[in-house]
C-alpha positions as CSV (number, residue, x, y, z in Angstrom):
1,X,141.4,64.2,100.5
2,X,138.3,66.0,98.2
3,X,135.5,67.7,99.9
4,X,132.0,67.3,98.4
5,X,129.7,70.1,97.5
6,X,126.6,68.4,98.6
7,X,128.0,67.5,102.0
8,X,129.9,71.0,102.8
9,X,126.4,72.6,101.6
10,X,123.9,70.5,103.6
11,X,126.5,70.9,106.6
12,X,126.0,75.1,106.8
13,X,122.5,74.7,105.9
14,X,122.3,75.3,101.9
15,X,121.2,73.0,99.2
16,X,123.8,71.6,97.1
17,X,124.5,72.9,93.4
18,X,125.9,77.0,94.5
19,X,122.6,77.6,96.5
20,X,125.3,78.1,99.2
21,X,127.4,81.4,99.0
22,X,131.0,81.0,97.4
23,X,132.8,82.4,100.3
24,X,131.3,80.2,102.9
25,X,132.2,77.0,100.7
26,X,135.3,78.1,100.4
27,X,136.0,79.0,103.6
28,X,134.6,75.3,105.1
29,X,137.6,73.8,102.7
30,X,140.2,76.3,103.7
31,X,139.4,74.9,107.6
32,X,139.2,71.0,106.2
33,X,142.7,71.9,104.4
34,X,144.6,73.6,107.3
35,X,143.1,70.8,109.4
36,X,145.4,67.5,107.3
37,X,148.6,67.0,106.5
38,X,147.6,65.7,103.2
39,X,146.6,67.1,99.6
40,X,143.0,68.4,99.5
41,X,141.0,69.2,96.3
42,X,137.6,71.3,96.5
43,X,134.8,71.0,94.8
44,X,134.4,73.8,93.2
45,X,131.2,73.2,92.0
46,X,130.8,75.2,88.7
47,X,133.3,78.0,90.0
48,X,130.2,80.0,91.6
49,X,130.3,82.4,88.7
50,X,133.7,83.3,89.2
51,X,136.0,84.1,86.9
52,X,139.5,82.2,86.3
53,X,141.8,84.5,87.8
54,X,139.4,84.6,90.9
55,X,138.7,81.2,91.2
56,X,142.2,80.1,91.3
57,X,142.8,83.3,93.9
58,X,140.3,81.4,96.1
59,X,141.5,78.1,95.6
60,X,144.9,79.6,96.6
61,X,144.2,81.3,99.3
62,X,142.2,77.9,100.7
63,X,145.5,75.8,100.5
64,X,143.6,73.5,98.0
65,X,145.9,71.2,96.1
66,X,143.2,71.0,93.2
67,X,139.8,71.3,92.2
68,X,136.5,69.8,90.7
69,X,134.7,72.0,87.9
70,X,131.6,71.2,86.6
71,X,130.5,71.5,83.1
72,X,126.6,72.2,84.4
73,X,125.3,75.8,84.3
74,X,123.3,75.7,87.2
75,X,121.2,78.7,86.8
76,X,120.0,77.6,83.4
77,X,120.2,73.6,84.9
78,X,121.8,72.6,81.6
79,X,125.3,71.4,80.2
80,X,127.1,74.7,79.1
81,X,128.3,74.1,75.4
82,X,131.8,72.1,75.7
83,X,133.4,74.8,73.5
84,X,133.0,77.2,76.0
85,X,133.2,75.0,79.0
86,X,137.0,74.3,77.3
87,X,137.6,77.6,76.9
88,X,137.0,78.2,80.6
89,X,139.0,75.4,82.0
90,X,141.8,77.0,79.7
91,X,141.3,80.0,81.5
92,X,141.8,78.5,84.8
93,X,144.5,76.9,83.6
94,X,146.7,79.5,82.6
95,X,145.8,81.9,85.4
96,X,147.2,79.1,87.6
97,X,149.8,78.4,85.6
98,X,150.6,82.4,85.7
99,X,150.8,82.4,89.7
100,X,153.7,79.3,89.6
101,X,150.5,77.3,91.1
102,X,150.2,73.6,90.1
103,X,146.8,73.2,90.7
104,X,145.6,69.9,89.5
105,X,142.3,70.4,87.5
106,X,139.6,67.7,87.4
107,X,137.3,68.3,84.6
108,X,133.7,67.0,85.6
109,X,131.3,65.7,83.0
110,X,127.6,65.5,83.6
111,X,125.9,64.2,80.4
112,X,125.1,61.0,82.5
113,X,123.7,62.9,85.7
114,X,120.2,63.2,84.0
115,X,119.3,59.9,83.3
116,X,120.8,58.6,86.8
117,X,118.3,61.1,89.0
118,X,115.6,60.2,86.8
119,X,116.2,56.2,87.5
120,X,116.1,55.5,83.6
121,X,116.8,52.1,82.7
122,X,118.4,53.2,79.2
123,X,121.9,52.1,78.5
124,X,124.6,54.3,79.3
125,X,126.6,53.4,76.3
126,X,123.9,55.9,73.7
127,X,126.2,58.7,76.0
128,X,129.8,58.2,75.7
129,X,130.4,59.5,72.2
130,X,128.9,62.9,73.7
131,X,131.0,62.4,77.1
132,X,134.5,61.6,75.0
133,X,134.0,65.0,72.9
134,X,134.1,66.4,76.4
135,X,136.8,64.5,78.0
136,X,139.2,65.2,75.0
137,X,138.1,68.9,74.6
138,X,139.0,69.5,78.6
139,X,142.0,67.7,79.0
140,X,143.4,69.5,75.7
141,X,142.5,72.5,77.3
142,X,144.3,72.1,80.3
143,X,142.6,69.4,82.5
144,X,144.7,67.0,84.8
145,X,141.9,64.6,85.0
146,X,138.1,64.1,83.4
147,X,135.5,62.9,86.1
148,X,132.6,61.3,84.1
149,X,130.6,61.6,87.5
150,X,127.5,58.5,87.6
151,X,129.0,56.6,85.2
152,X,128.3,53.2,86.3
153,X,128.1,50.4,83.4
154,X,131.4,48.0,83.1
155,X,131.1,48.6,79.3
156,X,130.5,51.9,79.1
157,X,132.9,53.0,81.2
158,X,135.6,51.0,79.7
159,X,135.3,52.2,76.5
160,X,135.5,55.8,78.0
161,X,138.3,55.4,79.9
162,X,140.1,52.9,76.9
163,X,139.7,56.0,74.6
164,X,140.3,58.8,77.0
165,X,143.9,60.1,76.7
166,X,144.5,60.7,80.0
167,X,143.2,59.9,83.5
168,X,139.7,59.3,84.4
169,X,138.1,59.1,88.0
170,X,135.1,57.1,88.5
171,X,132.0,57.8,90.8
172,X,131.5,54.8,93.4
173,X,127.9,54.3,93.7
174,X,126.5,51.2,94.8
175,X,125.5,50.1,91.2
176,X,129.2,50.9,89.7
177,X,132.3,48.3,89.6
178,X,134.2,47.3,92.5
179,X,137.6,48.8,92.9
180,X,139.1,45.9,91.5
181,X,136.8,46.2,88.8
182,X,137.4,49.6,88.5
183,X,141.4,49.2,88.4
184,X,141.9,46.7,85.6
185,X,139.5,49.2,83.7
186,X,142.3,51.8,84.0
187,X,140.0,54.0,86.9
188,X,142.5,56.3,87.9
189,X,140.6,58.1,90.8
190,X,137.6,57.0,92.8
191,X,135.3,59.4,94.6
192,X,133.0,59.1,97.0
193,X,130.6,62.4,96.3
194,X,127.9,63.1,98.5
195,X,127.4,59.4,99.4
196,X,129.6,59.2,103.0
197,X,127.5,62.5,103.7
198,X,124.2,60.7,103.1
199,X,125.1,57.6,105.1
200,X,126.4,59.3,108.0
201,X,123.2,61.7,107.4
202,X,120.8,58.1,107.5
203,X,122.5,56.9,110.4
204,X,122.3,60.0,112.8
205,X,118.5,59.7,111.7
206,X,118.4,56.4,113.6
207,X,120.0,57.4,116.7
208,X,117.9,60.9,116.6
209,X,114.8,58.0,116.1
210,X,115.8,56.0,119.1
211,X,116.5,58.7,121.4
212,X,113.3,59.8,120.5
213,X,111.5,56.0,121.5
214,X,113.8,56.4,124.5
215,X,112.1,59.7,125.6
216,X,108.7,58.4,124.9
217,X,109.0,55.4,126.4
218,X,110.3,57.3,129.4
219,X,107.4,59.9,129.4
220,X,105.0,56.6,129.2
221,X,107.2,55.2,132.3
222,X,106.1,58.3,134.0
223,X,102.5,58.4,133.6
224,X,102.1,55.2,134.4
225,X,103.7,55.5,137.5
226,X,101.2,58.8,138.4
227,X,98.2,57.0,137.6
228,X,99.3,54.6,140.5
């Protein structure tokens, strides 16, 4: 299992990218973790300015399995430099590797994010060169996996995950492959995000929005009935 920033933030009343406090995030995945008898990673967001040997303390202590890191600096709401973003998941690395804990690192990369909130219809392709840098830079530095998260086009993504050495996990938004699709490109993780959040989100909004004809077609029943 994987728990989503987004969702775990909108559920204890914060927006999503660390406007929630570390500790409570944290603390919603150590529950969702005790809670399964399965693997759970967190999404660690951009490791809520912690440093390594914290962060994996955390992520210990939480009974996570792994974690999501992204490559965003969210106060400045830009990419950090993937020098230094290396350099960190190095750091995590080897202070995890240092406790005898085999946390499995997924190295997010966001350099497709922009153009995906903004709805541009430019090709994803212009993007890769600049999101394979990345994708060799964190799994040389320690990485398990590279998540190229809203990635969607066939061709760009193959040619990502073709010249990626080592595994890649894919973003399943409506627009993006099938998972057949995604398989015989060589996908070798699919996430969900934020997206079971938001449809379970829309659909509680139309029961809340029937309940609510229910009450006022009840409250009409009423008056009617005491102007007879």
């Amino acid at each position: 299992m994987a728990t989503t920033s987004a969702g775990v933030a909108a559920a204890i009343g914060y927006e999503d990218h660390e406007e929630a406090p570390a500790q409570q995030m944290l603390a919603v995945a150590a529950r969702i973790a005790k809670s399964v008898d399965v693997p759970v990673t967190v999404d660690a967001e951009s490791g809520y300015g912690l440093g390594a040997r914290d962060l994996v303390a955390a992520l210990s202590e939480a009974g996570a399995a792994g974690c999501n890191i992204e490559d965003t600096d969210h106060e400045r709401s830009e990419l950090r430099d993937v020098h230094d973003q290396a350099e960190r998941l190095r750091a995590i690395r080897e202070a995890a590797s240092a406790d005898g804990y085999p946390l499995v690192i997924n190295a997010r990369i966001d350099v497709f994010l922009p153009g995906v909130r903004a709805g541009s219809d430019e090709s994803q392709e212009a993007l890769v060169g600049g999101a394979l840098e990345r994708a060799r830079a964190y799994l040389d530095a320690g990485a398990d996996c590279v998540y190229p998260i809203a990635l969607w086009e066939r061709g760009a993504l193959e040619r990502l995950v073709a010249d990626t050495r080592g595994p890649v996990n894919a973003l399943r938004i409506p627009l993006a492959p099938s998972f057949v699709e995604m398989a015989a490109l060589g996908v070798a993780r699919v996430s969900y995000g934020g997206l079971l959040h938001h449809d379970v989100m829309e659909k509680f909004a139309r029961e809340l929005e029937a309940i609510s004809s229910d009450v006022e077609g009840l409250s009409e029943h009423r008056r009617q009935r005491g102007a007879q």
